[in-house]
N, C-alpha and C positions, 0 to 999 in steps of 0.2 A: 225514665228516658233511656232509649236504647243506646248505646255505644258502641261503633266499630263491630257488629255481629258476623262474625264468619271472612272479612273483607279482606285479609291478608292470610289467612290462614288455608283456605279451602285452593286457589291456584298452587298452591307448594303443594299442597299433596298431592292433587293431581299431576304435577309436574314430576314430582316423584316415583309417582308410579310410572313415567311415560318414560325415566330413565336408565329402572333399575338395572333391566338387562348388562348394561355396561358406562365404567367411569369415561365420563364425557370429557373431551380436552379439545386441544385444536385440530390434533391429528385423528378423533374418530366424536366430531361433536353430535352423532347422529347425522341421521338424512334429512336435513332442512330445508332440504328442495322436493321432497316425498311429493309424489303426484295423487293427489287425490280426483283426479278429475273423471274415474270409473265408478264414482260413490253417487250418488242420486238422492239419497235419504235423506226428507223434506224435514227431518228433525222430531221428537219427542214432544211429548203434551207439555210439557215445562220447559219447553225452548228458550233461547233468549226473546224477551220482546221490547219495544219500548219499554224506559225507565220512565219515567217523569218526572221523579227529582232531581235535581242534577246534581255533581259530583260539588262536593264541598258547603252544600244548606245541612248544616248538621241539625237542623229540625226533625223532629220525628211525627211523622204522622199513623195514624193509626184507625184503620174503618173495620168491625165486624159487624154482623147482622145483631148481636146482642151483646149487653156490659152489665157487668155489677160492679161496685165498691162495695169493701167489708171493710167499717172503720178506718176506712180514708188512708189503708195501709195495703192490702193486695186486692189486686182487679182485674176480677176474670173478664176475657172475650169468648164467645162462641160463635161459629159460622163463620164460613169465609174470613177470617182474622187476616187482615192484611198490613202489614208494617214497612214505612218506607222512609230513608233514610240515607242523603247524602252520595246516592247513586245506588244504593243496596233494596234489597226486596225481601221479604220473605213471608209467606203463608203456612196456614195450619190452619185445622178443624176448630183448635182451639188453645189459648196461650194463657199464662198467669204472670203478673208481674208484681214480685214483689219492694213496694216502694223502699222501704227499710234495710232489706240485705242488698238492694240496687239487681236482685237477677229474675231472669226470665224461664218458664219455660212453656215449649211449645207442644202439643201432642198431635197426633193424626195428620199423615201427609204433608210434612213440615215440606216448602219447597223456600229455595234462597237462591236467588239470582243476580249478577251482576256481570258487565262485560265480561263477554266470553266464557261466561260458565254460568252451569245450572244443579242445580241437583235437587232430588228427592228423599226424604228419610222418615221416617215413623215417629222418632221424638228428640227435642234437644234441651237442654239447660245450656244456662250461660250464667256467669258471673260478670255481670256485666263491670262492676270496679274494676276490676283486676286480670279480665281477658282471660277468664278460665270457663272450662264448660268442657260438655260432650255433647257429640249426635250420633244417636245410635239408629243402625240397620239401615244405610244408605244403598238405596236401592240402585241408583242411575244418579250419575252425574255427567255431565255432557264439557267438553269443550270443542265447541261450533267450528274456532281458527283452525282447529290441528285434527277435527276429524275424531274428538277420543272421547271416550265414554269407559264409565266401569262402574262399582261397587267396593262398599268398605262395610265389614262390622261394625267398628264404630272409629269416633275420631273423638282425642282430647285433647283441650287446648292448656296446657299446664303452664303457659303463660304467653306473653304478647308474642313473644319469639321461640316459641319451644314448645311442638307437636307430637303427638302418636297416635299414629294411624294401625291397626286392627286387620289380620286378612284384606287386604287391599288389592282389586283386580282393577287391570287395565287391558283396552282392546283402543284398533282403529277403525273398526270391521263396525259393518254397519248393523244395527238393533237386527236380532234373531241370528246373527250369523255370526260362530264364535272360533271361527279359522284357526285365531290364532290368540293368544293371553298372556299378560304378565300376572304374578301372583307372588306376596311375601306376605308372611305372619306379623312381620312386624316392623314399622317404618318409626324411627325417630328423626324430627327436623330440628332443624340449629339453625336460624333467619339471621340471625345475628355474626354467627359465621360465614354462613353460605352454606353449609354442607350438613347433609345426611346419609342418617346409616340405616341397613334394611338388615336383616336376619329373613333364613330359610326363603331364597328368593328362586322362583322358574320361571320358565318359559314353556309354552306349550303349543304344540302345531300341528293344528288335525287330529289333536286328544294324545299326541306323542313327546314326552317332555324333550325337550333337547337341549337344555342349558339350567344347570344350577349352579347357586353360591350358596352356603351357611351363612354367609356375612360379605355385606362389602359399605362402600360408602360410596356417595355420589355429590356433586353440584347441585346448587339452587337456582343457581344463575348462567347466566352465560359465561362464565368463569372459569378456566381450566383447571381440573382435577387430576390429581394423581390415581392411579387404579387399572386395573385391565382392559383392556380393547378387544374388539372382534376378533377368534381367531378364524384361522384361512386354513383351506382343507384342498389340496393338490393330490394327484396322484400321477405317476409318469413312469415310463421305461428306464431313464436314468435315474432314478432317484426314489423308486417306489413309493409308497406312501411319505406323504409332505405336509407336517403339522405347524401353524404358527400358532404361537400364544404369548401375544406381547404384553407387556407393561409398560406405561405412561409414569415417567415422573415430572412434575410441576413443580419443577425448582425451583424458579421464580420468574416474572412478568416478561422478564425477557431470556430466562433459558428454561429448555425441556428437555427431557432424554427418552428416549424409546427402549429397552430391553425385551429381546424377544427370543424365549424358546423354540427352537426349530430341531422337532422331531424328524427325522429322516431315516426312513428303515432298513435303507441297502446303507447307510452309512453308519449313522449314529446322532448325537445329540450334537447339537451345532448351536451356538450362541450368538445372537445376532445384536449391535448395538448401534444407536443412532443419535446423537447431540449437535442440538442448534442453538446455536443463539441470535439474536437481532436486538439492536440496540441504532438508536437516529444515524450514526456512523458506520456502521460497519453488519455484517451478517455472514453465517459462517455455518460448516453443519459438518460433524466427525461422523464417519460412517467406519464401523468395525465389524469384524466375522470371524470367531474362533472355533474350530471341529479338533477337539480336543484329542481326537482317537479315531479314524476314517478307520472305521468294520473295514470296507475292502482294499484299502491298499498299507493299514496299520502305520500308518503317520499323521501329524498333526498337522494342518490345514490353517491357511490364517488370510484375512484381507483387510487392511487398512487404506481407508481413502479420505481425505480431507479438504474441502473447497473453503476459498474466504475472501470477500469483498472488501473494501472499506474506501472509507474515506476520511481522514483521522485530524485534518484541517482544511481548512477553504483552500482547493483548489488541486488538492494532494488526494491521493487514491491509490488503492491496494490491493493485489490481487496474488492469492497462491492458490496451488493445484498440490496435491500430493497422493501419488499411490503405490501402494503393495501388495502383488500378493506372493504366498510363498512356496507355489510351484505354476506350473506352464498349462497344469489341467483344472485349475481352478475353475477358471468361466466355462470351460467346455462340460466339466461334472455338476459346477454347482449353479451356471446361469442359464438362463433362457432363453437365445435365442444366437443364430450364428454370427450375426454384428459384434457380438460381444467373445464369442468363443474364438475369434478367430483373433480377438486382440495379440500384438504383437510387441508394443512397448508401452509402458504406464509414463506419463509425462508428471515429473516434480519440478515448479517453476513457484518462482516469489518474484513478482515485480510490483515499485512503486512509482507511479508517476504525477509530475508536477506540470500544469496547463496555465497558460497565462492566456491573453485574447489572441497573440500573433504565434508563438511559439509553446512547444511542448520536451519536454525531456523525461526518458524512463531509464532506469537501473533495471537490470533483471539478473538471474541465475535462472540456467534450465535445466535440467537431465532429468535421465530417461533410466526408468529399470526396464531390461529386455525380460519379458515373462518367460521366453523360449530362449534359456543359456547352450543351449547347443549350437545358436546361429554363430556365426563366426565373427570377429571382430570387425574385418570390411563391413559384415550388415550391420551392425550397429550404428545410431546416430550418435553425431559431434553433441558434447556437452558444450552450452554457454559458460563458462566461469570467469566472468561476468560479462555482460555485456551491456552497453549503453547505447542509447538511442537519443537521436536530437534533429529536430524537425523547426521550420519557422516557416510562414508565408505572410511577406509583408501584405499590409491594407492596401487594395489596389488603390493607384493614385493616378486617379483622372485628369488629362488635362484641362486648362483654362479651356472652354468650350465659348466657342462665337458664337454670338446670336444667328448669323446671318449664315455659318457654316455649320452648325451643331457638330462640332468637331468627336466623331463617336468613339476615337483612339483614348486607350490609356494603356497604365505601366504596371507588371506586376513581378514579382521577385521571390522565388520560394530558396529554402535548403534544407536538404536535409542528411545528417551525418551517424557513422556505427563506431562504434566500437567493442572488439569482440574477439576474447580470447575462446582457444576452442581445444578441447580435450577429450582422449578418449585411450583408453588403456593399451597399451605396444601400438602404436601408433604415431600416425606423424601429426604433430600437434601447433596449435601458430597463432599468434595475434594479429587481428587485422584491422585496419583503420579506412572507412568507406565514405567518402564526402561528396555530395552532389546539389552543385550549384545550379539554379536555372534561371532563366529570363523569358518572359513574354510579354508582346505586346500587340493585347486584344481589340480588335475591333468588330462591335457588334453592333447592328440595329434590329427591326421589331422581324424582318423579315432573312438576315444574312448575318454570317458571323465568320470571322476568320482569324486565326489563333497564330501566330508564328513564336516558335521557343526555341531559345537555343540553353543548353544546358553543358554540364564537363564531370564528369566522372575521373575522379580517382581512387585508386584501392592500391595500398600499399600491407606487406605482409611480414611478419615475423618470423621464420619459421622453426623450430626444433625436434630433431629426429629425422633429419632430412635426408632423403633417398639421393643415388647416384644422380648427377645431372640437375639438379634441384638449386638454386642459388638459396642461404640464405636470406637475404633482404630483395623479394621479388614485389615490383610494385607494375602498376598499370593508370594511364591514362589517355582518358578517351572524350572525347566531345561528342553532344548528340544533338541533332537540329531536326525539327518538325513543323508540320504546316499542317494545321486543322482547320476547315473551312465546310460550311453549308450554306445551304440556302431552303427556306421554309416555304411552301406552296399549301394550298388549303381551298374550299372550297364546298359552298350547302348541298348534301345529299339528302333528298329522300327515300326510303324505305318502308314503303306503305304507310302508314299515318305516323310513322317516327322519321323526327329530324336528327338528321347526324353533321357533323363536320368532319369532310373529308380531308385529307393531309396526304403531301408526297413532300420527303424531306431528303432527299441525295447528301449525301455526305463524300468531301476528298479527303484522305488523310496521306500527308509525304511524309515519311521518316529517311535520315540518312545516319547511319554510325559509321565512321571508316574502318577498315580490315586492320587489325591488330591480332598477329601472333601471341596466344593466350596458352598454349598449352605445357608450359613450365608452371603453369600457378594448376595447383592441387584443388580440387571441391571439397568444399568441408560441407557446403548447406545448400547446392543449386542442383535447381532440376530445371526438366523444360516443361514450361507451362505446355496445357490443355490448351488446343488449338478451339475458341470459340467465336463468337459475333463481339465482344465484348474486349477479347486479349487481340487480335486484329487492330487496336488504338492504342497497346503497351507501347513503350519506347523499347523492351526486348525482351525478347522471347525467351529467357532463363528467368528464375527465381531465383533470390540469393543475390548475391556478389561476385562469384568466382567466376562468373560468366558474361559478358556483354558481346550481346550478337551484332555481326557486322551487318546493313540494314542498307540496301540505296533501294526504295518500295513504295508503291501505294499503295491506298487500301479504296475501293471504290463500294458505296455501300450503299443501301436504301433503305427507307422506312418508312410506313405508310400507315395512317392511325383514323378509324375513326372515334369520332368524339361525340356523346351527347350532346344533343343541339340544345337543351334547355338544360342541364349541370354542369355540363362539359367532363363529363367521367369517362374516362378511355374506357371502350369498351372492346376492342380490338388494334391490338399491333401485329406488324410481320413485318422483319428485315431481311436482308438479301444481304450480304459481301463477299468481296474476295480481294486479294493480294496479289499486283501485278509487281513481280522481281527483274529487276534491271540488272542483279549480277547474281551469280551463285552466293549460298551462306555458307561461309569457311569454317567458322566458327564453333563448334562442337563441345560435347562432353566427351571423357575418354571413351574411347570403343565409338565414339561416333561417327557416320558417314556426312560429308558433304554435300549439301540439299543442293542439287542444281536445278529444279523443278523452275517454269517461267512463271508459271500462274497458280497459285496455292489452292487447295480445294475452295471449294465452295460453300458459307457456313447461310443458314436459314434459321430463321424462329416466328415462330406464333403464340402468343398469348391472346384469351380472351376470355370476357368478362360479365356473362350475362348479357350477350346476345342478341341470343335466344335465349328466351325467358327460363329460367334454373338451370342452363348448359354453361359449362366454362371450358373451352380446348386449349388444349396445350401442344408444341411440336419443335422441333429442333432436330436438325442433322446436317453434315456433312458429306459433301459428293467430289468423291475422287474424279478427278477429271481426266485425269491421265488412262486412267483405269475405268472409267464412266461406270461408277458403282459407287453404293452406300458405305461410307467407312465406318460411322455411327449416327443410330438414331433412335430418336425418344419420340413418340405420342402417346398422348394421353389424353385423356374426357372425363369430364365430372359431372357428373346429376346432383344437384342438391333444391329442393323444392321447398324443405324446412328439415326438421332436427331428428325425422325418423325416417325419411324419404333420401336413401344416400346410394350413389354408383359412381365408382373410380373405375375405369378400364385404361390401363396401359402395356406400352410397348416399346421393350428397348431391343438394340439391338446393336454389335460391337464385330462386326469383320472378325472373323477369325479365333473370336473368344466366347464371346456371351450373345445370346439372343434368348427372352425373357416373356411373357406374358404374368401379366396382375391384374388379375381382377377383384373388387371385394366390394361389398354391397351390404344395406343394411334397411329395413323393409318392412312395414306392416304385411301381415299374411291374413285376418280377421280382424274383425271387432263387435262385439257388442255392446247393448249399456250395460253389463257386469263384468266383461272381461276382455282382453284381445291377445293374440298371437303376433309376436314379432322377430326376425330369424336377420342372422349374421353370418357375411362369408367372408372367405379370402380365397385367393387362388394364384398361389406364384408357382411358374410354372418353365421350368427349362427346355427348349424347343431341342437342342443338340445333344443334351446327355439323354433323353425324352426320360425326365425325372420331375417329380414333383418335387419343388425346395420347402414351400409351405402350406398346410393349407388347414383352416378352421372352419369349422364349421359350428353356429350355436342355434338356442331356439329359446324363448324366452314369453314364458306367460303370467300375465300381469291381471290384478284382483284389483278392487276398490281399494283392498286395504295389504297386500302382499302380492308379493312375485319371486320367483324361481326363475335363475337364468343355467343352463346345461352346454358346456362348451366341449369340445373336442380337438384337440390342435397338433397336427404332426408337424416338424422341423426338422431340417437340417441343423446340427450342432454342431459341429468342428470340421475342419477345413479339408478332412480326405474326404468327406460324406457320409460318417455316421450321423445317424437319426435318432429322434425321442418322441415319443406320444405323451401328452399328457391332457388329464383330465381336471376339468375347470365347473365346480359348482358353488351357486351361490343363493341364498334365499334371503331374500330383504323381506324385512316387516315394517313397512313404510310409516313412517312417526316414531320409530324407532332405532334400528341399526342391522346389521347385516353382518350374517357367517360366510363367508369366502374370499377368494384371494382379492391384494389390493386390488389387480388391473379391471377389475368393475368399477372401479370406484369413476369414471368416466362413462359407464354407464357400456351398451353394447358399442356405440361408437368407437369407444378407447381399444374392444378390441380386434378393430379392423388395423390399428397399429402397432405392429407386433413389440414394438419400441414398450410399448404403456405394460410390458414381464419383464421388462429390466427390475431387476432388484440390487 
């Protein structure tokens, strides 16, 4: 009677060969999203086909064209020998089974099938007690799910849980076409651990090796392994050749580390380090960079960055930032892109905060390392040491409501309160204490709403190091009252055979603050907000504390939306407002002038939503009035039809400073049923300096069973306008893994955002 023939044994080795290229973890688990969808091949003469046993009748059956017994002890079959088995199959010309020692064996064209795999081999023995055997000269074995197929010398099973497999080749390329191959002399599996080891292991690509190991180990399972990962192969003006070659270590279930060699030839050896952990509470990840010797400027080089979440009991949460690095040309020599080079200050903060249903409180500490020590102390930002936060918004409490009135009034009451000392080296330094009381009382129905608040500000200050004129104990209080009110209008549009719901929704907003002489109190943390569609409903116009603007104003604004007439999913908005001032704003930062303007520019936006069928516009700007011109503006348009069909075109544009074009696109160029052509652009583009900031350009051809992506990418990198080229290649062996930089790892989409070369 057969037992368990090949049934746990034959998927590991296949698996094994599909991973030897590289140890499998969370950070390079292979491509298991691999697209097979350019492969066509109807499958192999030993395909899967219906089983007819089902999984778990451990009956054996058994049909060939002919049988003998010798003394009711071994029995041969000849002829189509077919044995089946609990979900298992296997054939042969011809088999022996010995009743006595309990084993089998099979000769000529032994085939063994069971979900998701298949294979063909010339002869096997098995011991069937004891789970041991071999089959030798495996010609094709198939698995259908993942596209793979290969050949082994032989395989032996030395026990239930403990394999070795012989020359063992793997491909994902279809029958006759061998692109592309793995190959190792010698694979041991361990079932019972999870893990295997290979000796003398390649890779080979169009008959050209391009990856060996002597020795490595790998995963059985989906399990993370410690061991090497893809390296990444850069080359650039700044940085000439750019080599990664990381290691995975698999510490435990909930931490990993990364260690990564980074060769760099205009500089030197750079050591790059990454640890996470995650646990139900909390999650966290240390990011490290040591260039031990920088070739061209002969100093040592370093970046330390560390992010961490938590939440450490019901209700409590935690958050810290920290970074280093240890000169001002770090991001600009050693990063990619100008967002990053032009950093200015690294933020270090630890805050915990405690949430209840009505009310919330945070502790924090912030500062700030300046990457650029040449800036002067004025530029530098205030440190928090410490500061605290206290917020509440009682349950609105509606009143008793008449039946006969449905009284729509109720009551609602928020606070929210700082405290916050503030430091910064030869400087004027101060404790401040920030509390803001409010009140309102809303009334709303299905079609009108109107809000009246009255609120009080007060900020009271400490100060030390105090300049001429300066009081120590300067405090301020202030009251601020507003009136929010709309009214909602709507109405059935059709649109050729779509229904929409039309909306026009007017909005009033009155704010008043009274004029209070502010300019003895020092800014430690206020700016003036972005004049948008959005801050036009602030109570005022600075950020921060050390500022409250004097306010007697409306805000008059519109907004008009259509809606899906059968989901109701906005599919388009546009607002309108502006700001009618009834007195000059006195109220300033130092060096500021006095706004006497009547009427504030004019702010617009549009969003929308699929339309038109895969269009999305975008727009915003503001129109000086005074000056009847553009102060700033942004549009933009998006094409998206599905996930390789992509066009962004935008336009910004800034009075006096920046005017921009971006375009970037990503696009089938061909196709056939073996292969197709697909290309990526970008295009940012400076209208006034008439410079290009960015631009890439890639092109990317794709096989049933591999592809090749070839990128090109010139930037801007630090803040006077030097530049860097660099070159971007990548070849995936789909079912397997992939030699190039991470920012593929999103595929060509990722690098229409320049963001996805942050490292």
């Amino acid at each position: 009677m057969l037992r368990k023939p090949l049934t746990r044994i034959l998927p590991l080795a296949v698996l094994a060969s599909l991973l030897l290229a590289t140890s499998l973890s969370s950070r390079a688990a292979g491509l298991a999203g691999a697209d097979f969808g350019l492969c066509s091949e109807p499958g192999s003469e030993h395909s899967l086909r219906e089983i007819l046993t089902p999984i778990g009748d451990e009956n054996t059956y058994l049909d060939a064209n002919e049988s003998e017994a010798l003394q009711n002890e071994i029995f041969n079959f000849r002829g189509d020998v077919l044995i089946r088995r609990s979900g298992r199959e296997m054939e042969s010309d011809s088999a022996t089974y010995n009743r006595t020692q309990d084993t089998v064996r099979a000769l000529g064209n032994v085939r063994y099938r069971q979900h998701n795999l298949s294979l063909l081999g010339n002869s096997g023995y098995f011991e069937l007690g004891n789970d041991k055997g071999e089959v030798e000269t495996i010609t094709d074995f198939r698995l259908p799910e993942k596209h793979g197929r290969g050949s082994a010398a032989s395989m032996t099973f030395e026990s239930r849980d403990h394999q070795r497999i012989k020359q063992g080749i793997y491909t994902t390329c279809n029958t006759g076409n061998d692109d592309w191959y793995l190959h190792s002399s010698d694979i041991r599996l361990d079932q019972a651990e999870g893990v295997g080891a290979a000796r003398n292991v390649w890779i080979e690509f169009k008959g050209v090796p391009i990856f060996y190991s002597p020795y490595m180990t790998f995963p059985l399972s989906n399990k993370r392994k410690s061991g090497f990962l893809a390296p990444s192969f850069i080359t650039s003006t700044e940085t000439g050749s750019d080599i990664r070659v990381p290691y995975y270590l698999n510490i435990a279930p909930e931490r990993d580390a990364t260690v990564t060699a980074r060769n760099i030839t205009k500089r030197g050896l750079q050591i790059l380090g990454e640890f996470r952990y995650l646990s139900p509470d909390s999650h966290g990840q240390l990011d490290l960079g040591y260039l031990p010797n920088d070739s061209s400027q002969n100093r040592s080089r370093m970046l330390v960055s560390y992010r961490h979440s938590g939440t450490p009991a019901p209700r409590w949460s935690t958050d810290v930032n920290f970074g280093y690095v240890s000169d001002k040309s770090y991001f600009e020599q050693l990063g990619d892109t100008l967002t990053i080079a032009s950093t200015t200050h690294l933020e270090r903060r630890a805050e915990t905060t405690y949430r209840e249903d009505n009310w919330s409180a945070t502790g924090r500490v912030q500062a700030y390392q300046t990457v650029d020590e040449t800036l002067p102390g004025s530029s530098r930002p205030y440190q928090r040491l410490p500061q605290l936060l206290f917020s509440a918004n009682l349950p609105q409490d509606t009143l008793p409501k008449d039946p006969l009135t449905k009284n729509p009034w109720g009551r609602n009451a928020a606070f929210s309160g700082e405290y916050v000392h503030f430091d910064r080296t030869n400087s004027l330094t101060a404790q401040r204490i920030d509390l803001q009381p409010t009140a309102s009382l809303p009334f709303s129905t299905d079609a009108a709403y109107l809000t009246p608040t009255l609120g009080v500000r007060h900020t009271q200050y400490l100060l030390n190091g105090k300049t001429a004129g300066t009081a120590y104990d300067t405090r301020r209080t202030l009251p601020t009252l507003s009136l929010d009110s709309g009214v909602f209008f709507e109405r059935d549009a059709d649109f050729g055979e779509r229904r929409f719901t039309h909306t026009l929704e007017p909005r009033l907003y009155y704010l008043y603050v009274p004029l209070q002489d502010q300019s003895n109190i020092p800014v430690f943390d206020s700016g003036a907000q972005g004049f948008s569609f959005a801050n036009m409903f602030q109570t005022n116009r600075f950020s921060g504390a050390d500022r409250v603007g004097d306010a007697n104003q409306v805000t008059l604004a519109l907004t008009s939306r259509l809606l899906d007439g059968d989901g109701g999913q906005e599919k388009l908005r546009a607002s309108i407002g502006q700001i009618h001032y009834f007195r000059d704003r006195t109220v300033t930062l130092p060096g500021g002038a006095v706004d006497t303007v009547v009427n504030s520019n004019i702010v617009g936006e549009l969003s929308g939503n699929d339309l038109v069928s895969h269009w999305s516009p975008s727009a915003n700007f503001l129109w000086n009035r005074q000056q009847r011109q553009i102060d700033t503006a942004a549009i933009g348009m998006r094409y998206r039809s599905d996930e390789k069909h992509l066009v962004n075109l935008t336009y910004r544009y800034q009075r006096g400073s920046l005017e921009q074009t971006d375009l970037s696109a990503l696009w089938p160029l061909s196709r056939t049923p073996q292969h197709q052509w697909n290309a990526v652009a970008r295009w940012n583009y400076s209208l006034p300096d008439r410079r290009t900031l960015e631009s890439l350009a890639g092109i990317e051809y794709d096989t049933c069973c591999w592809r090749v992506r070839v990128t090109n990418r010139h930037f801007i990198n630090n803040t006077v306008g030097g530049s860097n080229s660099a070159l971007f290649l990548q070849l995936e062996l789909k079912g397997l893994t992939s030699f190039g930089d991470k920012a593929y790892r999103k595929g060509l989409e990722g690098l229409i955002d320049s963001s996805t070369f942050n490292r």
